[in-house]
TIMI-340292 format. One record per residue (C-alpha): residue number from 0; residue in one letter; y, x, z. Coordinates in steps of 0.001 Angstrom, whole numbers. Last residue first. Example, Ala and Ser with C-alpha at 12.3 -4.5 7.8 and 13.67 -1.06 7.14 Angstrom:
2
{1 "s" {-1060 13670 7140}},
{0 "a" {-4500 12300 7800}},
# end
This chain:
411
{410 "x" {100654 60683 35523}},
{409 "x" {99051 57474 34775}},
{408 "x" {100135 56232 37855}},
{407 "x" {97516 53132 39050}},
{406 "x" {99654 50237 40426}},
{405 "x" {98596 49088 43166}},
{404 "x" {96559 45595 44394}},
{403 "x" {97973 44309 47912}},
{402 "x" {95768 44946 50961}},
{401 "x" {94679 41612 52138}},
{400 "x" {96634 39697 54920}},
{399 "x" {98503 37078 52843}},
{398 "x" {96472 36367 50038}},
{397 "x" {93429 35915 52248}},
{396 "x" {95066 33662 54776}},
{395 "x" {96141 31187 51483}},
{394 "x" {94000 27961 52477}},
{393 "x" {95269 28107 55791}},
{392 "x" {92736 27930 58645}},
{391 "x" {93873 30530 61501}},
{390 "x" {97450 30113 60118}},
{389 "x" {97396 26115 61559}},
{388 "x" {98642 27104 64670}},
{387 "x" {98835 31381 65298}},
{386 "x" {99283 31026 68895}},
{385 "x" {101326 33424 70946}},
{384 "x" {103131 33256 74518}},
{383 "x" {100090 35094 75886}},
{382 "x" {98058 35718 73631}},
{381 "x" {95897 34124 71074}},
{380 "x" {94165 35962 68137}},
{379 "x" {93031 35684 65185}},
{378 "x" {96104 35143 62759}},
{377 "x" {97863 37923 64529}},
{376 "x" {94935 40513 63954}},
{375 "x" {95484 41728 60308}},
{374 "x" {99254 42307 61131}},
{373 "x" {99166 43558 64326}},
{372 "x" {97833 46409 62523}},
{371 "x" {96672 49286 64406}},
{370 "x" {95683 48449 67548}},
{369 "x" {97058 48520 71688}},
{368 "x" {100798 48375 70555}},
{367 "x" {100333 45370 69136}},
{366 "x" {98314 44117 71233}},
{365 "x" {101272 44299 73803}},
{364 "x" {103600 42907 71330}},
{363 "x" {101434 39636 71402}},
{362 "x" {101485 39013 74921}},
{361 "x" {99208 40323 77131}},
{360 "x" {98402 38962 80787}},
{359 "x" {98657 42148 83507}},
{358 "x" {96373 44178 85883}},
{357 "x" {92587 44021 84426}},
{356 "x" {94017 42958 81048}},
{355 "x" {94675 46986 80290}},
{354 "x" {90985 47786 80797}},
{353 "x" {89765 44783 78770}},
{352 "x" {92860 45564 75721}},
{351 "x" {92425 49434 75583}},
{350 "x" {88434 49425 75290}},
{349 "x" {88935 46756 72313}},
{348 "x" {91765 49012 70532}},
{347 "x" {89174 51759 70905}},
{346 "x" {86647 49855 69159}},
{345 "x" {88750 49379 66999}},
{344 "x" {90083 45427 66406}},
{343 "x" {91909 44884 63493}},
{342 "x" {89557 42325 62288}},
{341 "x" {88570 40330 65983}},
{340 "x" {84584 41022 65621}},
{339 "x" {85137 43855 68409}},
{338 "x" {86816 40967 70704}},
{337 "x" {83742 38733 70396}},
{336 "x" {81781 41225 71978}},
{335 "x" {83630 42605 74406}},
{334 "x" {84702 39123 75726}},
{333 "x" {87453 36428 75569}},
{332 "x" {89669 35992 77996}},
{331 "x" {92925 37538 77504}},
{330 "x" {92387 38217 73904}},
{329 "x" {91667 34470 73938}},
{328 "x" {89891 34078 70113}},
{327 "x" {91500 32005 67465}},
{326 "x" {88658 31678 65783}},
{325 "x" {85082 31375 65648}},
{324 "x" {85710 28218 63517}},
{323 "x" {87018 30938 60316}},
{322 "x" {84098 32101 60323}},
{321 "x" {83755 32821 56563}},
{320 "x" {87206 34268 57132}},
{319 "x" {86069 36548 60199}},
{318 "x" {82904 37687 58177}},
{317 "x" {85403 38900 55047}},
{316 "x" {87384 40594 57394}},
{315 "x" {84689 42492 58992}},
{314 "x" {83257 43357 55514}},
{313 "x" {86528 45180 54671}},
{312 "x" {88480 43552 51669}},
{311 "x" {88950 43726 48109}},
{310 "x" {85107 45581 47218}},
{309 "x" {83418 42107 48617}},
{308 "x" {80188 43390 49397}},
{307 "x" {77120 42160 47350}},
{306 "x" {74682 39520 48550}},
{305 "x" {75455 37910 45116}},
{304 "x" {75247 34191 47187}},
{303 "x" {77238 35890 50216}},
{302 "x" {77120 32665 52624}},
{301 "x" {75616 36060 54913}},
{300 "x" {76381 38900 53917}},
{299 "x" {77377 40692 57814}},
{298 "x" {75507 37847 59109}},
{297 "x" {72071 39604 57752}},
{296 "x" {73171 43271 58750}},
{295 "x" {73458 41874 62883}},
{294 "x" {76937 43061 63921}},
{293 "x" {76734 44280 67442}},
{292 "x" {80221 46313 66473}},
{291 "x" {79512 49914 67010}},
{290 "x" {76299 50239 64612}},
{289 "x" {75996 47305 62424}},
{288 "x" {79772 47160 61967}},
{287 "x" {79685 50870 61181}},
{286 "x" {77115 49808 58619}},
{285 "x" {78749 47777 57014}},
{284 "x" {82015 50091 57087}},
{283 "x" {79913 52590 55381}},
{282 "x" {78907 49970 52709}},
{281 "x" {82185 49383 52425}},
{280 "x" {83131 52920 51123}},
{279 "x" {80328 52737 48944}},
{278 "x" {81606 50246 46858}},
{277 "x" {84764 51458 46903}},
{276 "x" {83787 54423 45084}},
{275 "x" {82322 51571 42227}},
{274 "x" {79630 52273 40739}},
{273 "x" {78636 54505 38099}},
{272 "x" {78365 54038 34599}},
{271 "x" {75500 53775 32086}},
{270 "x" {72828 52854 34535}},
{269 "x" {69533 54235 34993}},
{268 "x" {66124 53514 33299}},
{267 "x" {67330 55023 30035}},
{266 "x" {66886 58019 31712}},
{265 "x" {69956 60515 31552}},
{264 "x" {70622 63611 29048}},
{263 "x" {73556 64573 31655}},
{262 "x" {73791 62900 34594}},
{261 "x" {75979 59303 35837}},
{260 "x" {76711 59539 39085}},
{259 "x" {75118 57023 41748}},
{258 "x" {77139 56859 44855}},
{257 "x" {75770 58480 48484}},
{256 "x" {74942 56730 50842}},
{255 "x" {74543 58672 54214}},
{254 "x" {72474 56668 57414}},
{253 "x" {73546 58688 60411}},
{252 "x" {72129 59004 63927}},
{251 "x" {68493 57655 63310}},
{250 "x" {66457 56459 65555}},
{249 "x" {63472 56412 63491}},
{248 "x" {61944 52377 63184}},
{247 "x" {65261 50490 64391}},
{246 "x" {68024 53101 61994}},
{245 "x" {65494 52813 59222}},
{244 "x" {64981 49217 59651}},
{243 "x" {68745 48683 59626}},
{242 "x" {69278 50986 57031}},
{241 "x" {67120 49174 54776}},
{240 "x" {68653 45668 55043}},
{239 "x" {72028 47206 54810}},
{238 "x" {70561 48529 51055}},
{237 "x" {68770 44915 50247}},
{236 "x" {72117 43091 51237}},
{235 "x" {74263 45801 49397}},
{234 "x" {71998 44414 45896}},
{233 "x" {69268 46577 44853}},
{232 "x" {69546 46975 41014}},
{231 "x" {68997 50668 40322}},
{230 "x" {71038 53779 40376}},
{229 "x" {73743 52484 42114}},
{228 "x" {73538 53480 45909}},
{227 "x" {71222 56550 46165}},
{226 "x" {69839 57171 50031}},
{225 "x" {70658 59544 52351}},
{224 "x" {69218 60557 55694}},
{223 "x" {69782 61206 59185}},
{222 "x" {67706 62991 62277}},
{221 "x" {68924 63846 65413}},
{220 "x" {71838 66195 66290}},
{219 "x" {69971 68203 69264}},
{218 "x" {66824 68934 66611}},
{217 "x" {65182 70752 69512}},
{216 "x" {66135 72445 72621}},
{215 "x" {63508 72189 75066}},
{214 "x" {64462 69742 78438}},
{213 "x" {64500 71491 81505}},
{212 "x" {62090 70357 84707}},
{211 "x" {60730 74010 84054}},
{210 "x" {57199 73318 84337}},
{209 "x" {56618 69603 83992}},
{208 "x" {58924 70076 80898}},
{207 "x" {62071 67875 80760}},
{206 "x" {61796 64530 78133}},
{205 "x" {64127 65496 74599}},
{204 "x" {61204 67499 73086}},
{203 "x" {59003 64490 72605}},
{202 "x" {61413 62232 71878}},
{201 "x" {62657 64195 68868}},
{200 "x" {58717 65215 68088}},
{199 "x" {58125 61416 68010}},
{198 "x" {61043 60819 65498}},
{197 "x" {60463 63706 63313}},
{196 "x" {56516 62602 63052}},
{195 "x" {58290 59142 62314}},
{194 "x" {60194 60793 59321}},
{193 "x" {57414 62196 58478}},
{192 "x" {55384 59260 58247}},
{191 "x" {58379 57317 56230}},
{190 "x" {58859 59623 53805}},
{189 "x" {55062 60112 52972}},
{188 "x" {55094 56373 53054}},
{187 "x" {57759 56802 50132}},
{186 "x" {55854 58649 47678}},
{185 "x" {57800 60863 45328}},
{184 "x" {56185 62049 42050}},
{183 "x" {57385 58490 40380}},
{182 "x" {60683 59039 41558}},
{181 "x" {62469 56533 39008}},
{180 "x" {59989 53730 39502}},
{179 "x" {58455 54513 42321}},
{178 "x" {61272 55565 44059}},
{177 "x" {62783 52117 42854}},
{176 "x" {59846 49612 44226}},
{175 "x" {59749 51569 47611}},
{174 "x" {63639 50549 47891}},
{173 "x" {66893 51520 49180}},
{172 "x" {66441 55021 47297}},
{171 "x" {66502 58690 48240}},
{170 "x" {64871 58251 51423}},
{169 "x" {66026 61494 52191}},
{168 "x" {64650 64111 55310}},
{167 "x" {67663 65051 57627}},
{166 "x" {67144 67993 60264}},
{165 "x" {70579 68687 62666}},
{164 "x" {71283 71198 65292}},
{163 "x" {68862 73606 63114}},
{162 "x" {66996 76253 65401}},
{161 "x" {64151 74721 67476}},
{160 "x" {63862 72028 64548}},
{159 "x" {63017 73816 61856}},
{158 "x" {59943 75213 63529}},
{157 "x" {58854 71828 64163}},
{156 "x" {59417 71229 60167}},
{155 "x" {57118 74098 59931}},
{154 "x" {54087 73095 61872}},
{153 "x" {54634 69497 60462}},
{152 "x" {53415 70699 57331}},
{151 "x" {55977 69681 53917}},
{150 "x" {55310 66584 52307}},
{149 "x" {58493 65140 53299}},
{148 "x" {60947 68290 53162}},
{147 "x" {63670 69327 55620}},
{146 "x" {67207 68886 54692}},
{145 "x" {68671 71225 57232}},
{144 "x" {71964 70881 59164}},
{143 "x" {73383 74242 61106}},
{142 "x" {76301 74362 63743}},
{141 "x" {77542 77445 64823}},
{140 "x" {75721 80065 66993}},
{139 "x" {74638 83128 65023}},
{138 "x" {72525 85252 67509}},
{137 "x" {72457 87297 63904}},
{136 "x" {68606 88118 64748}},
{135 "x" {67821 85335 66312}},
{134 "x" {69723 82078 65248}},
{133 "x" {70580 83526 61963}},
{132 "x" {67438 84686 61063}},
{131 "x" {65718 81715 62448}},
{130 "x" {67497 79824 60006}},
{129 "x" {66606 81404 56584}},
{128 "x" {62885 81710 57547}},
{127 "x" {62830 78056 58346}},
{126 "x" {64601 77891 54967}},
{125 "x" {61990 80099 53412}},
{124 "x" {59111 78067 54747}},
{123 "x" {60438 74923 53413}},
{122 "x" {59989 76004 50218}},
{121 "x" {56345 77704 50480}},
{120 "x" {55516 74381 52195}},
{119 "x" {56628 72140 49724}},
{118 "x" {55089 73567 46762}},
{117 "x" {55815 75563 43832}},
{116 "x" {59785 75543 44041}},
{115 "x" {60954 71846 45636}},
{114 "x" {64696 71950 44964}},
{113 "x" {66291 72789 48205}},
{112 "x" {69285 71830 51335}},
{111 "x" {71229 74163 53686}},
{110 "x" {74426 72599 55169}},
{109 "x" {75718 76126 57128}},
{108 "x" {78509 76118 59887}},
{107 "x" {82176 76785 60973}},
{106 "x" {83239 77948 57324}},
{105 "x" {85759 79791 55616}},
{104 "x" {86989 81950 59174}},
{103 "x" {86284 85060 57163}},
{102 "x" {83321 85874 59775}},
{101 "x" {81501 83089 59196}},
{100 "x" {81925 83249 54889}},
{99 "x" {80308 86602 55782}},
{98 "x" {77662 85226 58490}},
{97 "x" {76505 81982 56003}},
{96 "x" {76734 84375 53225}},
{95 "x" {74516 87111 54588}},
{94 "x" {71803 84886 55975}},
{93 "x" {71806 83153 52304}},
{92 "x" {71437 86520 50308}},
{91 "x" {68644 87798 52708}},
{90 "x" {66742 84072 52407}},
{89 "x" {67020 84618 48362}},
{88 "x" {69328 82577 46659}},
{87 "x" {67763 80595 43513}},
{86 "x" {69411 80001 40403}},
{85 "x" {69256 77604 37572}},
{84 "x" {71465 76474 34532}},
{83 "x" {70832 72802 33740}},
{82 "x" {68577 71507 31147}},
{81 "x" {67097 69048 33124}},
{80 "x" {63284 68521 32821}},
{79 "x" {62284 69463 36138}},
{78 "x" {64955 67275 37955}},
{77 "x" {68151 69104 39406}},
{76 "x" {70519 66897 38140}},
{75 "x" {68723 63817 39774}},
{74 "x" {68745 59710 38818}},
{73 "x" {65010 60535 36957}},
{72 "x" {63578 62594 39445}},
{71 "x" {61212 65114 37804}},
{70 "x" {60202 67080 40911}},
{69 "x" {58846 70531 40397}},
{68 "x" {62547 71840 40966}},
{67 "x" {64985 74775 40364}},
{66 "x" {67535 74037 41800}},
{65 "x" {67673 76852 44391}},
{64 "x" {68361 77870 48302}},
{63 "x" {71100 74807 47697}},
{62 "x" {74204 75153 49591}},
{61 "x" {76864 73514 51579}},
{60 "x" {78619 76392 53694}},
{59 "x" {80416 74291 56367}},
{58 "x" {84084 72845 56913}},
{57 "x" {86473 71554 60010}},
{56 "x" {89696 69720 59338}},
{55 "x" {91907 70062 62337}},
{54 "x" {93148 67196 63904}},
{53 "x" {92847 67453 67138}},
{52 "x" {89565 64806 67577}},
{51 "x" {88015 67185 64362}},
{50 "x" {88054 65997 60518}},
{49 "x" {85064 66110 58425}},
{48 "x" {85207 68574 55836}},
{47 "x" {81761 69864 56057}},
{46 "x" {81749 68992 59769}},
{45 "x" {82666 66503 62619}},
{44 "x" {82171 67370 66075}},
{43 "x" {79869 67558 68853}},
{42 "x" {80749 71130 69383}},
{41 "x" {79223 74087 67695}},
{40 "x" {80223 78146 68485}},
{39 "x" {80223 81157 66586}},
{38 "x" {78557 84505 67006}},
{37 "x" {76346 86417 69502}},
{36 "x" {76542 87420 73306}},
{35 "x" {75092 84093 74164}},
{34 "x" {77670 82990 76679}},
{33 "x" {80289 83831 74978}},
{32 "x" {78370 82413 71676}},
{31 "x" {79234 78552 73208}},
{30 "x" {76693 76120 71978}},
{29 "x" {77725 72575 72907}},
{28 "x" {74789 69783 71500}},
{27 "x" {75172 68405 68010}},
{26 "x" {75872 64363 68299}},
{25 "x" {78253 64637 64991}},
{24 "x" {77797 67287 62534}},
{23 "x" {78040 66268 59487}},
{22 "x" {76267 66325 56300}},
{21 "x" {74792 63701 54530}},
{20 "x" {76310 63261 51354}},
{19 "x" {74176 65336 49067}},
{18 "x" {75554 65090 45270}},
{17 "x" {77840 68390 46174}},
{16 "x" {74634 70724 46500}},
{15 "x" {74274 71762 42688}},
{14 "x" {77969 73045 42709}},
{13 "x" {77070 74720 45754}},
{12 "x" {74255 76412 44188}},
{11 "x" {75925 77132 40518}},
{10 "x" {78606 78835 41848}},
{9 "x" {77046 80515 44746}},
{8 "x" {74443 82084 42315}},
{7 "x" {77464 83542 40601}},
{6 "x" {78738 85305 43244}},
{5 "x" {75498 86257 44311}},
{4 "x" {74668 88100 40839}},
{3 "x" {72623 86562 38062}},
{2 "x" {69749 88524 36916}},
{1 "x" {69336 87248 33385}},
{0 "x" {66307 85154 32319}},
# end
């Protein structure tokens, strides 16, 4: 096989790292490198082109340390018995990227995920390798999210932890039944115990030290994961359903789904086309709902006979019209949680409302001036010197509050 220079390992590596999803940065602890003596800095911020609280848009080197593989996974690019062009980085080569790229202003951070070469532990030992460099020897200080490996020891994904802000180990499917069936070399207890070894470790780390009464630094960002939306026939009831026993059994920060895209030479086990990008998008807002809105993931479907996601309006919107007897709601009276199920409402918008109540009644044009769209939330609401009457229960709500269908421009 050729020698293929860095430049063109970069090509092929990041190209080979865009299918991962789960990569940002939220819930990472401060590191400032003035105090440090050694480069970069981390806030609790978004990353790999996330977008910060000032605006600016905030981006990480998202690699692969190869692609080659052992795994045959049918649904990935990167399976054994692709016929894709490989390359592997070695640890030097990814140290001196991350700090280069660092140093240009490209990047704030490093996303560092792996094929599987030989074993799990020989892989996972180079990435350790990889960030303890740059922690140590580079004293580099921005944010760094690894994709550890199931079956690798715990030893080293303890390592991994001291000196990633982030460690994320995939589910890869919503479903024991479909990693069997298109993962075959994948077990998904092994998933599940090491993602509860992550968990304990987590909690472990985060209590102070009799000694010290300081807690150790470890993992500060948590643990996420990512599974495949699309490649098999788990409805978005099945795929909440997971998340929320995920997110109850490990603590997770972030759930990531990622779309199913059609590969090259494909199984005849996995769909023709992809799904839907909207179709993802509301599973996000599902589980934002689940998350920040004490939405329970069976009402979020529920009267859903498909127990799919209706792609022409937000999930919250579809609840509220299924609901329609929950409504109007008081904004003057009515509480936290009932006002975060008000569609329109942020959570934000919520905060803004009960603090703002405390010294005066609000009338309509004060909410809207409190939220983004009066528009969604007038037929929901009652303020003061407003009631939306019969609106709440007209046949035609839908028509008149969901987004309109556009035109697509052919050029």
């Amino acid at each position: 096989m050729a020698v293929l220079s860095t430049r063109e390992k970069l090509a092929i590596l990041s190209d080979a790292a865009k299918y991962d999803a789960s990569c940002a940065s939220s819930g990472a602890g401060g590191r400032d490198s003035l105090k440090s003596g050694g480069i970069g800095s981390t806030e609790g911020m978004g990353i790999c082109h996330s977008y910060a609280p000032d605006g600016r848009c905030i981006s990480l080197l998202k690699i692969l340390l190869t692609n080659f593989c052992i795994y045959d996974c049918s649904y990935c690019i990167n399976r054994s018995s692709s016929n894709v062009r490989r390359a592997r980085f070695t640890v030097d080569e990814v140290v001196r990227l991350t700090m280069d790229f660092y140093k240009r202003n490209y990047i704030e951070g490093l996303f560092l995920s792996s094929g599987v070469i030989r074993s799990p532990d020989e892989t996972m030992t180079e990435m350790v390798e990889v960030v303890r460099r740059l922690r140590l020897d580079e004293k580099f200080g921005g944010y760094i999210h690894l994709k550890t490996i199931p079956e690798a020891s715990a030893e080293l994904v303890e390592k991994a932890g001291l000196y990633a802000d982030r460690l994320s180990i995939n589910v890869e499917l919503p479903t024991d039944e479909g990693v069997k069936r298109l993962a075959p070399e994948k077990r998904p207890e092994t998933i599940r115990v090491s993602m509860a070894k992550l968990r304990s470790k987590i909690e472990e780390k985060a209590e102070p030290t009799l000694r010290t009464k300081t807690r150790e630094r470890f993992a500060p960002g948590g643990q996420s994961t990512q599974m495949i939306v699309g490649a098999d026939a788990t409805p978005d009831a099945g795929i909440l359903k997971t998340s929320a026993r995920l997110y109850g059994s490990y603590q997770l920060r972030r759930v990531y789904y990622s779309a199913f895209s059609p590969i090259p030479d494909a199984s005849s086990a996995l769909p023709l086309r992809k799904p839907p990008l909207m179709r993802e998008h509301r599973l996000y807002q599902a589980d934002w709902l689940m998350r920040f809105y004490g939405f329970d993931q069976s009402e979020i479907l529920d009267g859903q006979p498909d127990g799919m996601l209706d792609l022409e309006i937000d999930p919250k919107l579809a609840w509220a019209l299924r609901n329609r007897a929950s409504f109007p709601l008081d904004v003057n009276r009515a509480d936290k949680e009932m006002l975060l199920r008000i569609p329109g409402f942020g959570t934000r918008a919520v905060e803004r409302i009960i603090e703002t109540r405390r010294f005066k009644r609000l009338r309509l044009e004060d909410v809207g001036r409190l939220c983004q769209s009066i528009a969604k939330v007038r037929p929901f609401i009652v303020a003061d010197g407003w009631s939306p009457g019969a609106t709440t229960d007209a046949a035609r709500l839908r028509e008149t509050i969901a987004p309109k269908p556009r035109q697509l421009e052919l050029l």
